[in-house]
C-alpha positions as CSV (number, residue, x, y, z in Angstrom):
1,X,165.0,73.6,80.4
2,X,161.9,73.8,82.6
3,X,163.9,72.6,85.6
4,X,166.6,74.5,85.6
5,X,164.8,77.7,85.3
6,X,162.5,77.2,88.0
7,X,166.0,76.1,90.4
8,X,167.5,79.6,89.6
9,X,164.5,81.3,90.1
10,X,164.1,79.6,93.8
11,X,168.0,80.5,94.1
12,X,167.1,84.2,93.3
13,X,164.5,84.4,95.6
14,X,166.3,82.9,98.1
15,X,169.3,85.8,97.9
16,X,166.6,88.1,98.1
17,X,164.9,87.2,101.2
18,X,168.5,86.8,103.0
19,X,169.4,90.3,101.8
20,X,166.4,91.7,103.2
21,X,166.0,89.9,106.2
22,X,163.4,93.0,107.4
23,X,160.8,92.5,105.6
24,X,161.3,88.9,105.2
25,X,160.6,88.6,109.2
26,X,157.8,90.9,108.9
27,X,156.4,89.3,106.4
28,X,156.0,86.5,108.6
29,X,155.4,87.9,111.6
30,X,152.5,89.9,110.5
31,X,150.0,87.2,109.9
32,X,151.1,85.6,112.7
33,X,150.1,89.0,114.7
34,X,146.9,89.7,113.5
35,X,145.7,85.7,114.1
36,X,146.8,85.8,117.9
37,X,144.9,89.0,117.8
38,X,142.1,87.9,115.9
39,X,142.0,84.6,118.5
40,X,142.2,87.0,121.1
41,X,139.7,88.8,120.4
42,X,137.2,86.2,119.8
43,X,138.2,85.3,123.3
44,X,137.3,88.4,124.5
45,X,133.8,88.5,122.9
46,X,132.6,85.0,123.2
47,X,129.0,84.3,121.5
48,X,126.2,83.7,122.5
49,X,124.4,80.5,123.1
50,X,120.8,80.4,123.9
51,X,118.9,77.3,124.4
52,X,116.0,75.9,123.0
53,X,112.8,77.1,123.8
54,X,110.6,73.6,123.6
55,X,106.9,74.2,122.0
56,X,104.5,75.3,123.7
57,X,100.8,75.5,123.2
58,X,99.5,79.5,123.7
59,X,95.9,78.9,124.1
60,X,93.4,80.3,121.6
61,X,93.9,84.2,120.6
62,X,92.1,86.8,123.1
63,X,90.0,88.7,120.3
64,X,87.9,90.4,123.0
65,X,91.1,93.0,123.2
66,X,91.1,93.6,118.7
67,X,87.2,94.0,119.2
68,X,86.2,97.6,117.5
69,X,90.0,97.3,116.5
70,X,91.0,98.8,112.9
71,X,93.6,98.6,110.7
72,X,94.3,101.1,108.0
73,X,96.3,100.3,104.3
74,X,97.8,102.4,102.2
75,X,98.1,101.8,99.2
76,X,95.4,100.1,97.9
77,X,97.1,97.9,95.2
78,X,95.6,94.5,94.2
79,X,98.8,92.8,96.4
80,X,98.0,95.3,99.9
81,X,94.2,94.4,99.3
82,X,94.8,90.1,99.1
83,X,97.4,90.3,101.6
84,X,94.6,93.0,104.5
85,X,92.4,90.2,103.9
86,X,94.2,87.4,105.0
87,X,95.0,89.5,108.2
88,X,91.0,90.3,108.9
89,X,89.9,87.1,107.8
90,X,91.9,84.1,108.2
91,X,92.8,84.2,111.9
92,X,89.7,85.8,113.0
93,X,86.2,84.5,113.2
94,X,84.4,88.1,112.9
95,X,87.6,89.6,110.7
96,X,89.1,92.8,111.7
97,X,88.0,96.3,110.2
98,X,90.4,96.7,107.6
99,X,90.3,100.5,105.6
100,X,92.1,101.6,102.4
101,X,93.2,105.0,101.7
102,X,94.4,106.4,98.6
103,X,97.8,108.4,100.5
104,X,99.9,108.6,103.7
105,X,98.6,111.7,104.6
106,X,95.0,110.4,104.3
107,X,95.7,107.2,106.7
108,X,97.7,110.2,108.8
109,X,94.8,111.9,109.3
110,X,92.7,109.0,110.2
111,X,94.9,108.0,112.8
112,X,94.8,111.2,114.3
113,X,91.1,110.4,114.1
114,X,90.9,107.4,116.1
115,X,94.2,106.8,117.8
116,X,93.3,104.3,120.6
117,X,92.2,101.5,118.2
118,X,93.9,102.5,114.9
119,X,97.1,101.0,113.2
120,X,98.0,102.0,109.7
121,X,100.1,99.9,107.6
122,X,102.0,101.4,104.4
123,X,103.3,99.5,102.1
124,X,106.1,100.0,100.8
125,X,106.3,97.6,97.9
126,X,105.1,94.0,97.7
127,X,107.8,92.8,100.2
128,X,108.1,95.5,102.8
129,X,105.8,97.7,104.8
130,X,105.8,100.3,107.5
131,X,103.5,100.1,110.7
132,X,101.7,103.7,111.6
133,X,100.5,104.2,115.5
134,X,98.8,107.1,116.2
135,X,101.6,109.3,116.9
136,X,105.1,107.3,116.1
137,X,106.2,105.2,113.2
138,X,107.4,101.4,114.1
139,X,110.6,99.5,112.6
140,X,110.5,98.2,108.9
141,X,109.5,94.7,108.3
142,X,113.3,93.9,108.0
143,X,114.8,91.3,110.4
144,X,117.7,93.0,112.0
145,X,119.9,90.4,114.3
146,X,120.9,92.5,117.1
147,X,117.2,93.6,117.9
C-alpha cells in the first residue's frame, strides 16, 4: 500500500532529476550562491559596535539660557494642554511660557513675531508632533536608526 507508493514515487523522482541534470545542479547550486554571497557581503559591511557610555551625572539644567523662552502649541486639545504643562512645569522651578493657538498659520505668524526665543510645537495626534523654529521645520518625533 502506503509503502509501496511512496518507493515509486521516490523512484520517479529520481528518473527525473537524472534526466534533467541542468536544473537539478542549479537547483543546488543556486542557494549555495546567493549564501557565499550573502556571507560575503556581510563581510564586506561589518556592523557596528559602539561601547557603553557609563552614567554620568550632567549637573543641574542652565535655565538662565530658557529665561524669556516661549514655546507655542497648536492645537489646543485637552491631551497638547496636559502634556505643555508637564514641559513648563515639571522640570522647571519658574515653568516656561507656554502659548496655545487655535491654527498653524496662527503659531506661523507668531514665530515670525518673536523668532529668537520662539519654538512652536504642532501636534500631530496624541503620539506625534512637529517642532516649528522661526524659519524651518525640525524632524518628526519618530526615531529613525541611521540618524
Amino acid at each position: 500500500g502506503v509503502w509501496r507508493q511512496t518507493r515509486a514515487l521516490l523512484f520517479k523522482n529520481c528518473l527525473i532529476k537524472c534526466r534533467t541534470k541542468k536544473s537539478s545542479v542549479q537547483e543546488v547550486l543556486f542557494p549555495l550562491f546567493f549564501l557565499f554571497w550573502l556571507i560575503l557581503m556581510s563581510m564586506m559591511h561589518p556592523h557596528r559596535k559602539y561601547d557603553e557610555v557609563p552614567n554620568t551625572d550632567l549637573g543641574p539644567l542652565d535655565t538662565s539660557v530658557l529665561l524669556n523662552f516661549v514655546i507655542g502649541y497648536t492645537p489646543p486639545t485637552p491631551m497638547a494642554r496636559e502634556i505643555m504643562k508637564k514641559v513648563a512645569f515639571d522640570n522647571f522651578d519658574d515653568g516656561l511660557i507656554t502659548e496655545e493657538y487655535l491654527s498653524e498659520e496662527e503659531l506661523e505668524e507668531a514665530g515670525l513675531l518673536k523668532p529668537s526665543n520662539f519654538v512652536g510645537v504642532v501636534f500631530k495626534d496624541s503620539m506625534s508632533y512637529q517642532l516649528r523654529f522661526h524659519d524651518s521645520m525640525a524632524m518628526v518625533s519618530v526615531y529613525t536608526e541611521s540618524r
